[in-house]
FISELUM-204629 format. One record per residue: residue number from 1; residue in three letters; chain; y, x, z of N, C-alpha, C in turn. Coordinates in Angstrom, 1 decimal, padded with zeros to 4 digits, always signed. Example, Ala and Ser with C-alpha at 12.3 -4.5 7.8 and 13.67 -1.06 7.14 Angstrom:
BEGIN
> 1,ALA,A,-005.7,+013.2,+007.8,-004.5,+012.3,+007.8,-003.3,+013.2,+007.8
> 2,SER,A,-002.2,+012.8,+007.1,-001.1,+013.7,+007.1,+000.0,+012.9,+007.9
This chain:
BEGIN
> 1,UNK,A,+053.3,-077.0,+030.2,+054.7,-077.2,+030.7,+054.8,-076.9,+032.2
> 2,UNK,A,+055.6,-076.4,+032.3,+056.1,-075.8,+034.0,+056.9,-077.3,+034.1
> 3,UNK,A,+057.4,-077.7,+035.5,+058.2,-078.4,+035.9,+058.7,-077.7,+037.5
> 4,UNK,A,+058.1,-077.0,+038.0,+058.9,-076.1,+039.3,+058.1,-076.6,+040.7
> 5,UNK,A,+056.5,-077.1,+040.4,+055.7,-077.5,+041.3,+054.2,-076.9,+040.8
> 6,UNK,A,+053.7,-076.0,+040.5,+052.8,-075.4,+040.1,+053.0,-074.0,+040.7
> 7,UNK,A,+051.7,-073.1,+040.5,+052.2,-071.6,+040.8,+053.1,-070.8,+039.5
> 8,UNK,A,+054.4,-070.6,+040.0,+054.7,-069.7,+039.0,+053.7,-068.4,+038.1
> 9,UNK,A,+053.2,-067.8,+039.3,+052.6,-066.3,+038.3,+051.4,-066.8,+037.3
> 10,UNK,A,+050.9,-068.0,+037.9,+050.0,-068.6,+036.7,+050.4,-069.0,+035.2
> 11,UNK,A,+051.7,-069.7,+035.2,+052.7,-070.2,+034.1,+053.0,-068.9,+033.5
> 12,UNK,A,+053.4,-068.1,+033.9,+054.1,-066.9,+033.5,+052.6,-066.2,+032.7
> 13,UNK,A,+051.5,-066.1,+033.5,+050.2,-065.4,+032.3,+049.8,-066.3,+031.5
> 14,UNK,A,+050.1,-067.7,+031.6,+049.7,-068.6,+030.5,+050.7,-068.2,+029.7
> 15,UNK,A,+052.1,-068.1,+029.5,+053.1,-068.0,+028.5,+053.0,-066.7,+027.9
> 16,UNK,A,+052.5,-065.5,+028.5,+052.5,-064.6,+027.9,+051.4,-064.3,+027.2
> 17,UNK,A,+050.3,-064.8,+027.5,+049.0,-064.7,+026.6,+049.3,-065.5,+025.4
> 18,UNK,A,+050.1,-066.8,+025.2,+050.5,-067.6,+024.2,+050.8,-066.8,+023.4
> 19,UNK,A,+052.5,-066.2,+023.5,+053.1,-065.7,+022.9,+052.6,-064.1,+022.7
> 20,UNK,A,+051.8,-064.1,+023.2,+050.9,-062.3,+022.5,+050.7,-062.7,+020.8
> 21,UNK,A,+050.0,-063.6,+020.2,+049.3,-064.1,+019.7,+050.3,-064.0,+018.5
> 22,UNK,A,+051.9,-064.8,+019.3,+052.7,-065.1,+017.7,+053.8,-064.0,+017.3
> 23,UNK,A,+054.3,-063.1,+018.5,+055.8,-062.2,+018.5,+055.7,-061.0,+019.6
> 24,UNK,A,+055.9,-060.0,+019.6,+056.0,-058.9,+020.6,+057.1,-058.9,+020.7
> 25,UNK,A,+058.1,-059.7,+020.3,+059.8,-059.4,+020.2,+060.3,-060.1,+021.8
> 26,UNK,A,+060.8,-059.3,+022.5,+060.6,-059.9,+023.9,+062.1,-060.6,+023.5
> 27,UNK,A,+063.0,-060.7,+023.0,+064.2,-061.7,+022.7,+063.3,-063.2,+022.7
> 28,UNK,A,+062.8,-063.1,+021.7,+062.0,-064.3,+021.2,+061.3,-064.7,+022.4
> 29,UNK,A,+060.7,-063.9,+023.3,+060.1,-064.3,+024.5,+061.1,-065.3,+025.2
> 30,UNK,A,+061.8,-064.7,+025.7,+063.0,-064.8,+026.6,+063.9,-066.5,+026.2
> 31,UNK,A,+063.8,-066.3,+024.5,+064.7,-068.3,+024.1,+063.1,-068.8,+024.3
> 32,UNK,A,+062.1,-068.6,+024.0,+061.2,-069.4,+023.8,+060.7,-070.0,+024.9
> 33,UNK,A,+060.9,-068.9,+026.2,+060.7,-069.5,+027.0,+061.0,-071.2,+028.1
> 34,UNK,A,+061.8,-071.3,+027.4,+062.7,-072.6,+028.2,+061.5,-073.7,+027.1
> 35,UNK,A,+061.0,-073.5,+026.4,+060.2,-074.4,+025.8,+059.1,-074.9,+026.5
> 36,UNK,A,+058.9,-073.9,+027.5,+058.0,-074.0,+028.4,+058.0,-074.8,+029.7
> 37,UNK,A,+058.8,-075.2,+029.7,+060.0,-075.8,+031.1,+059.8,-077.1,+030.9
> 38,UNK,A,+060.2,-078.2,+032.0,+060.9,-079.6,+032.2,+061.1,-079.3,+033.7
> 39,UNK,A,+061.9,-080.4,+033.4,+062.5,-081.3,+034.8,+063.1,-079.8,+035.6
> 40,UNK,A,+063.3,-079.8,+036.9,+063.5,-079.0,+037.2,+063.5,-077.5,+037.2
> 41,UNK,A,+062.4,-077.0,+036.8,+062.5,-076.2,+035.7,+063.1,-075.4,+034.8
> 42,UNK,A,+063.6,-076.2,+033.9,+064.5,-076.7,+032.8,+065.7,-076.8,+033.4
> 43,UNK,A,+066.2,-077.1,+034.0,+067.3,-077.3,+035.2,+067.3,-076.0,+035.1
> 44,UNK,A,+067.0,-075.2,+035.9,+067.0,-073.9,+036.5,+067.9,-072.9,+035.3
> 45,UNK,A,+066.7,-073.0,+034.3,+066.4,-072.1,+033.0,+068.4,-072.2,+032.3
> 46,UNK,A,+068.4,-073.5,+032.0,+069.8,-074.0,+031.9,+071.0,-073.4,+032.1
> 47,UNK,A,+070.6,-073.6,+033.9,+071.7,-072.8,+034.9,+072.2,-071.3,+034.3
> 48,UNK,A,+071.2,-070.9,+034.1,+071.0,-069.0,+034.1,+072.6,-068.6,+033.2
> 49,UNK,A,+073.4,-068.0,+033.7,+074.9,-067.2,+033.2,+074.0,-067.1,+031.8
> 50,UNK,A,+075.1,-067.6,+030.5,+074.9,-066.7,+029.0,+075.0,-065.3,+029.6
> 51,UNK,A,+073.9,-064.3,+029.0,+074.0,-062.9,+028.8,+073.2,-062.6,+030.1
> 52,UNK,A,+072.8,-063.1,+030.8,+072.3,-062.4,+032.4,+071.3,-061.8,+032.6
> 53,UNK,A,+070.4,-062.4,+031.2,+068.7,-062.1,+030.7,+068.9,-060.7,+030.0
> 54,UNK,A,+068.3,-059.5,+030.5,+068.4,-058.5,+029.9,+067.1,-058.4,+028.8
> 55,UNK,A,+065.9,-058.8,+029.6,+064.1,-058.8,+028.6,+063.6,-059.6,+029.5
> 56,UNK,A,+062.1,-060.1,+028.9,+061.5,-060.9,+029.3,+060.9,-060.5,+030.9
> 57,UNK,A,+060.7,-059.6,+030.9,+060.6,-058.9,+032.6,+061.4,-059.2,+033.7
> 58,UNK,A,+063.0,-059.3,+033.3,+063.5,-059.5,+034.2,+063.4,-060.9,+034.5
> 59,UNK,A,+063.8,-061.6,+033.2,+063.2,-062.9,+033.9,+062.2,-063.8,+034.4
> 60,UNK,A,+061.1,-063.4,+034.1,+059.9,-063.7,+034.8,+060.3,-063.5,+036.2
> 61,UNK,A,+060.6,-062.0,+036.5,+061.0,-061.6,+037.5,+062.0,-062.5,+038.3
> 62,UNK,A,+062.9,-063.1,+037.8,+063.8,-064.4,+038.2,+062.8,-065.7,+038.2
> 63,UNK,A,+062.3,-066.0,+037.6,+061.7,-066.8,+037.6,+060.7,-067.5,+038.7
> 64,UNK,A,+059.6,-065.9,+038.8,+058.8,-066.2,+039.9,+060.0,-066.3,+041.8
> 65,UNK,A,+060.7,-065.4,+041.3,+061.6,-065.6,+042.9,+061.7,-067.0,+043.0
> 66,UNK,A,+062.6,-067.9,+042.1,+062.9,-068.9,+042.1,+061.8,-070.0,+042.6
> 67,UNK,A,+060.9,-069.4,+041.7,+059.8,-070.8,+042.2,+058.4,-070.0,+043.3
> 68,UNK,A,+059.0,-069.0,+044.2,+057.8,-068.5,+044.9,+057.4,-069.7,+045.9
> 69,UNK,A,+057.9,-070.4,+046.6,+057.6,-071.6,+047.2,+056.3,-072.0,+046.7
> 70,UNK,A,+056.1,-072.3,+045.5,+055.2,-072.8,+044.7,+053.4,-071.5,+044.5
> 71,UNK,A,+054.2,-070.4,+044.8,+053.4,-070.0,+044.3,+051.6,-070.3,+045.2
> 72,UNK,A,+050.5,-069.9,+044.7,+049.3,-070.3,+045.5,+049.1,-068.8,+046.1
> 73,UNK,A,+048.4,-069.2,+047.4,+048.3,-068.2,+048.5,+046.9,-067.9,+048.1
> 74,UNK,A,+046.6,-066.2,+048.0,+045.2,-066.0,+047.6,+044.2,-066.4,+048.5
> 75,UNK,A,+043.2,-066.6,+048.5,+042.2,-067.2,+048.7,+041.3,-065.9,+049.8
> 76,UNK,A,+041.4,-065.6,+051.1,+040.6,-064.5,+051.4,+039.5,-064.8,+051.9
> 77,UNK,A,+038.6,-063.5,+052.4,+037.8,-063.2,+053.6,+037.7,-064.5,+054.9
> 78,UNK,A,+038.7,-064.2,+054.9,+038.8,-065.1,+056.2,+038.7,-066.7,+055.9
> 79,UNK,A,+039.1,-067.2,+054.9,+039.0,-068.6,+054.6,+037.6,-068.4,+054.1
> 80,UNK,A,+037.0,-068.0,+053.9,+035.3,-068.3,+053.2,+034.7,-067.8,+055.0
> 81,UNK,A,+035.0,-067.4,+055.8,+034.7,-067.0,+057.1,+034.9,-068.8,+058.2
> 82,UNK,A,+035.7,-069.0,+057.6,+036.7,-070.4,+058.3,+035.8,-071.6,+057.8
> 83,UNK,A,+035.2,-071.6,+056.3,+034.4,-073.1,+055.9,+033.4,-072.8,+056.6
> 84,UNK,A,+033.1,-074.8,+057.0,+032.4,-075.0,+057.9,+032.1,-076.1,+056.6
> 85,UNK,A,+030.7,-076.9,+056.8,+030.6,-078.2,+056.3,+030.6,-079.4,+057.9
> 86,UNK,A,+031.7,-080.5,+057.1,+032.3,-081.3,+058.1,+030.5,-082.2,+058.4
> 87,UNK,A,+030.8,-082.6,+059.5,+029.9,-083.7,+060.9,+029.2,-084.4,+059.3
> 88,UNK,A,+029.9,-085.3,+058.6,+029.5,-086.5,+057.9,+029.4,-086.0,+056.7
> 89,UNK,A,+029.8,-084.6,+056.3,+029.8,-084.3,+054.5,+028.4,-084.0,+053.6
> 90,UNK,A,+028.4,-084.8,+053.0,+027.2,-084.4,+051.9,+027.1,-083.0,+051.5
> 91,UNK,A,+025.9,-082.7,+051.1,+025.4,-081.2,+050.5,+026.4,-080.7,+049.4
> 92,UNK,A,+026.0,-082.5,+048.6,+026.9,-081.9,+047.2,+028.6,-081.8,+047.4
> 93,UNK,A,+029.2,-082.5,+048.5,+031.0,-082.1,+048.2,+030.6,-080.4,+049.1
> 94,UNK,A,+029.9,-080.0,+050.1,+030.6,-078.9,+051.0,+030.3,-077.8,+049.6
> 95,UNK,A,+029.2,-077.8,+049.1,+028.7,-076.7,+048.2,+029.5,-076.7,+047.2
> 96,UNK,A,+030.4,-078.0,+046.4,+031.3,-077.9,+045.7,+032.6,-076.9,+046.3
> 97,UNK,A,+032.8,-077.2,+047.3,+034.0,-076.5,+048.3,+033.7,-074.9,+048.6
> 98,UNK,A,+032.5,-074.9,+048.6,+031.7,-073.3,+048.4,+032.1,-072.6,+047.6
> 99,UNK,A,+031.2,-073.5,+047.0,+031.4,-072.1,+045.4,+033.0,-072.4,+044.5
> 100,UNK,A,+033.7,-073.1,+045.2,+035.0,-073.4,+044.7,+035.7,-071.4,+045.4
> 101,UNK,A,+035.5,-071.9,+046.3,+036.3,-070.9,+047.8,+035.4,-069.1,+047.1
> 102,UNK,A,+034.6,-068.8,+047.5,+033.6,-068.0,+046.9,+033.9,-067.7,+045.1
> 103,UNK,A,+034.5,-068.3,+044.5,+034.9,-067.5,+043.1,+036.4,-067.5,+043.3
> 104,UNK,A,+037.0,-068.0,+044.4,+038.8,-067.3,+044.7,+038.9,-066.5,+045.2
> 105,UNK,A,+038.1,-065.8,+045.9,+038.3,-064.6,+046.7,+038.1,-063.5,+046.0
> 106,UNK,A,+038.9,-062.7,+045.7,+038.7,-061.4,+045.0,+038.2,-060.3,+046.0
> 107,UNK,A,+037.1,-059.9,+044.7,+036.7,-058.9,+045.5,+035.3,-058.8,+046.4
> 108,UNK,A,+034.9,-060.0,+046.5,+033.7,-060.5,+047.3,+032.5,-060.5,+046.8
> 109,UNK,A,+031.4,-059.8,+047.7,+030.0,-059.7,+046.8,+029.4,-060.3,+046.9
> 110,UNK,A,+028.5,-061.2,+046.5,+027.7,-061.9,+046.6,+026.8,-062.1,+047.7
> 111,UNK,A,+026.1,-060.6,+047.4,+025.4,-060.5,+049.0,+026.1,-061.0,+050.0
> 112,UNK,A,+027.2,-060.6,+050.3,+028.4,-061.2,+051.6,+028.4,-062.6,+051.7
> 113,UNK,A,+028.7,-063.1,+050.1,+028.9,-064.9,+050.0,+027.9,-065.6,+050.4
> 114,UNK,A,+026.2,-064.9,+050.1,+025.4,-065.3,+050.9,+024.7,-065.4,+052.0
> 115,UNK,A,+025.3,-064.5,+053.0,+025.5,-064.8,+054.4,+026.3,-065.5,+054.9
> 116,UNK,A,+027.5,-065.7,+054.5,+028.3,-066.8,+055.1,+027.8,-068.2,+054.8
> 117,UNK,A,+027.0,-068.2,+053.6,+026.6,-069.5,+053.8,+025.6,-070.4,+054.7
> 118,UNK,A,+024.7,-069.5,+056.0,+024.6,-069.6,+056.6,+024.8,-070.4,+057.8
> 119,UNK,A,+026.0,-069.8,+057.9,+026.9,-069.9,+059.0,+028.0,-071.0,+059.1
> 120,UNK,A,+027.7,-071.4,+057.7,+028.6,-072.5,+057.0,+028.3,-073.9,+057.3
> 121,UNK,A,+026.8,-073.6,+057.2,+025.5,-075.2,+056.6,+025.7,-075.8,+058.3
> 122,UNK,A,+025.8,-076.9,+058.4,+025.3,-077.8,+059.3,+023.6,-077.7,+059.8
> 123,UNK,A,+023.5,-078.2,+061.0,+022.4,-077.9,+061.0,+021.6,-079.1,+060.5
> 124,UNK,A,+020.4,-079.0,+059.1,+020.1,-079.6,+058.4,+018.4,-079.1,+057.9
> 125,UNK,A,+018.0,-079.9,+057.4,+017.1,-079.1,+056.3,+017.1,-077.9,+055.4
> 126,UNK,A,+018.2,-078.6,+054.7,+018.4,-077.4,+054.0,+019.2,-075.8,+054.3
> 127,UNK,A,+020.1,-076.0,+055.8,+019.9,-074.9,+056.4,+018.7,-074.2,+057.0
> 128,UNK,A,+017.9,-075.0,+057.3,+016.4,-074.6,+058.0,+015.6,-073.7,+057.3
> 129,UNK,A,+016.1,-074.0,+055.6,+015.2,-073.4,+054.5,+016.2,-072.6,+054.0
> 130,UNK,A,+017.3,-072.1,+054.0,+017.9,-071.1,+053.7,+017.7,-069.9,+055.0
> 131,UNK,A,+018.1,-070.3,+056.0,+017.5,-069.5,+056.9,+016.2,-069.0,+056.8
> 132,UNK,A,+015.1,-069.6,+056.8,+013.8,-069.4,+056.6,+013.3,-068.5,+055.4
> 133,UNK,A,+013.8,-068.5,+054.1,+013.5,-068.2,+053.2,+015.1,-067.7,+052.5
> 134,UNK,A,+015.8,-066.9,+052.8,+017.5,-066.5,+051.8,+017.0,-066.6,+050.9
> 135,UNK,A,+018.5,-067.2,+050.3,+018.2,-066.8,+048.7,+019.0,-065.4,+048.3
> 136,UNK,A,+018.2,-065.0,+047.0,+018.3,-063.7,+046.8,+019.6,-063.2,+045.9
> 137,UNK,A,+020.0,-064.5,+045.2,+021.4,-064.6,+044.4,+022.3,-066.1,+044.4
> 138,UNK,A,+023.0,-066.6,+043.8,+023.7,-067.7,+044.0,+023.1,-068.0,+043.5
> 139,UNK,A,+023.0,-068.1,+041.8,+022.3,-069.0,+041.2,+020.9,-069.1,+041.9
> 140,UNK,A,+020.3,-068.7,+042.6,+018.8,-069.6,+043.6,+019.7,-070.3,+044.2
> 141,UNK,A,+020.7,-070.2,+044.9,+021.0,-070.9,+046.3,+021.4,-072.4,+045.6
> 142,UNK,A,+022.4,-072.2,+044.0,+022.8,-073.4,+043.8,+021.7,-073.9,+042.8
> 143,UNK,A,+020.8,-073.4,+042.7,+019.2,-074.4,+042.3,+018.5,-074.9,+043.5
> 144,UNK,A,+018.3,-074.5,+044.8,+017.9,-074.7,+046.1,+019.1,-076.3,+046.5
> 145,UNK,A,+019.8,-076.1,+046.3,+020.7,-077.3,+046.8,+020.8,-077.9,+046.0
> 146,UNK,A,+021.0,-077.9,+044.7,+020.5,-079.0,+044.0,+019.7,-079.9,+044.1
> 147,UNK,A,+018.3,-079.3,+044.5,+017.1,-079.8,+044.7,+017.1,-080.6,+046.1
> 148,UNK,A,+018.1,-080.1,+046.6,+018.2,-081.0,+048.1,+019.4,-082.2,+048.0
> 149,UNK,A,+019.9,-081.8,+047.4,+021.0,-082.5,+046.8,+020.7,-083.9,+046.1
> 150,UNK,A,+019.2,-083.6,+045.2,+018.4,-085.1,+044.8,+017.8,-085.8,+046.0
> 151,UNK,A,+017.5,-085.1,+046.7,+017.0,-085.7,+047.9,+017.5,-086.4,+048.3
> 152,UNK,A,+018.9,-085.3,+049.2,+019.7,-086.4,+049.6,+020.3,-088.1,+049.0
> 153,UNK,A,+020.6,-088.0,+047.9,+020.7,-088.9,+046.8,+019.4,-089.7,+046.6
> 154,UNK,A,+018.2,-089.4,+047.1,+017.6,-090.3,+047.0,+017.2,-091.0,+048.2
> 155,UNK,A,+017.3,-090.7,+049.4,+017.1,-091.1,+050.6,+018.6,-091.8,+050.8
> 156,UNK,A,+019.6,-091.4,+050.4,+020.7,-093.1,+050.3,+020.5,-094.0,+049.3
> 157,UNK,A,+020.0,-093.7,+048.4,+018.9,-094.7,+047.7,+018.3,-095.8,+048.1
> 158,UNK,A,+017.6,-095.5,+049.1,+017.1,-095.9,+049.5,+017.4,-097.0,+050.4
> 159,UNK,A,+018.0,-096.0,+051.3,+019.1,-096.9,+052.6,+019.6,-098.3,+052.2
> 160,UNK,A,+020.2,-097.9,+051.0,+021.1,-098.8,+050.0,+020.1,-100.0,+050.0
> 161,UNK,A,+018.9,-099.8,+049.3,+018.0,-100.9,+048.9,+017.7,-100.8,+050.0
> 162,UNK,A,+017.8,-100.9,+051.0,+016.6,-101.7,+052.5,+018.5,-102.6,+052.6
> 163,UNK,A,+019.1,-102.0,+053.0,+020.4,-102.7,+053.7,+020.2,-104.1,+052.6
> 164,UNK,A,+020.5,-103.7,+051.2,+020.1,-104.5,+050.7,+019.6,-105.7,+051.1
> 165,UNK,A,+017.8,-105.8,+050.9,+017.1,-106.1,+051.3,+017.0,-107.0,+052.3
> 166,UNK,A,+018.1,-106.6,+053.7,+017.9,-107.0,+054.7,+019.1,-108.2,+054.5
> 167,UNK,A,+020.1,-107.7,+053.6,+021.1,-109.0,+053.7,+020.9,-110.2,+052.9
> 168,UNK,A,+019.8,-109.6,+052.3,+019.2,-111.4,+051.4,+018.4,-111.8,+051.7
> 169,UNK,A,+017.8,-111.2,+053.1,+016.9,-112.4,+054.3,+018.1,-112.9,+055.0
């Protein structure tokens, strides 16, 4: 369901891959579509003059204008150039934010993704060993930080039990 806070051109390839499946009759597109709708949305769809809808193209085409506000801004170069991992952030959220950023960017080779990561890492251990030794594909780099990843998790482990420790003397 759309409500008019999501990206439109996403809504629009979810509804058309749906309806691939049951009708090629673009009329049928075009009423069925408001099934897809609420809240404001639906409002919108409502509004639309009887007869205005010529095929389902044009109104997609009305549709995304309507909700371009909404739409998501692609993901470039330059934003995978811009992450940085923050002063205080664990291995496991920045590398989530990685490879989140790194499969939005169209178009991006791997080799590339793994130079930036680099340049990304705080200065750490596990930068010290990426530097020292690259990894040769992602999947090493996200087995390499995993592995650091337990670490980390076990050395606040630890922390935990001494703090502990110290507050029940």
């Amino acid at each position: 369901m759309y409500d008019g806070t999501a990206d439109p051109e996403a809504h629009i390839k979810s509804f058309t891959k749906a309806m691939a499946f049951r009708t090629g009759c673009d009329a049928i597109w075009c009423r069925a579509f408001s099934l897809s709708l609420e809240g404001e949305a639906l409002e919108w769809f409502d509004a639309l003059p009887n007869r205005s809808i010529e095929n389902f193209r044009g109104l997609s085409s009305l549709f995304k204008s309507q909700f371009a506000a909404c739409r998501v801004q692609d993901v470039t170069i330059v934003d995978l150039m811009s992450l940085k991992q923050g002063k205080d952030e664990l291995l496991k959220a920045f590398m989530d934010r990685y490879q989140k950023t790194i499969r939005q960017v169209k178009g991006l080779s791997m080799e590339l993704a793994l130079q930036y990561i680099m340049l990304a890492l705080r200065p750490r251990p596990f930068k010290d060993s990426v530097c020292r030794t690259p990894p040769k594909t992602i999947e090493e780099l996200r087995q390499r930080a995993a592995d650091e990843i337990r670490v980390e998790n076990m050395k606040q482990n630890y922390r935990n039990e001494a703090q502990d420790s110290k507050a029940e003397w």
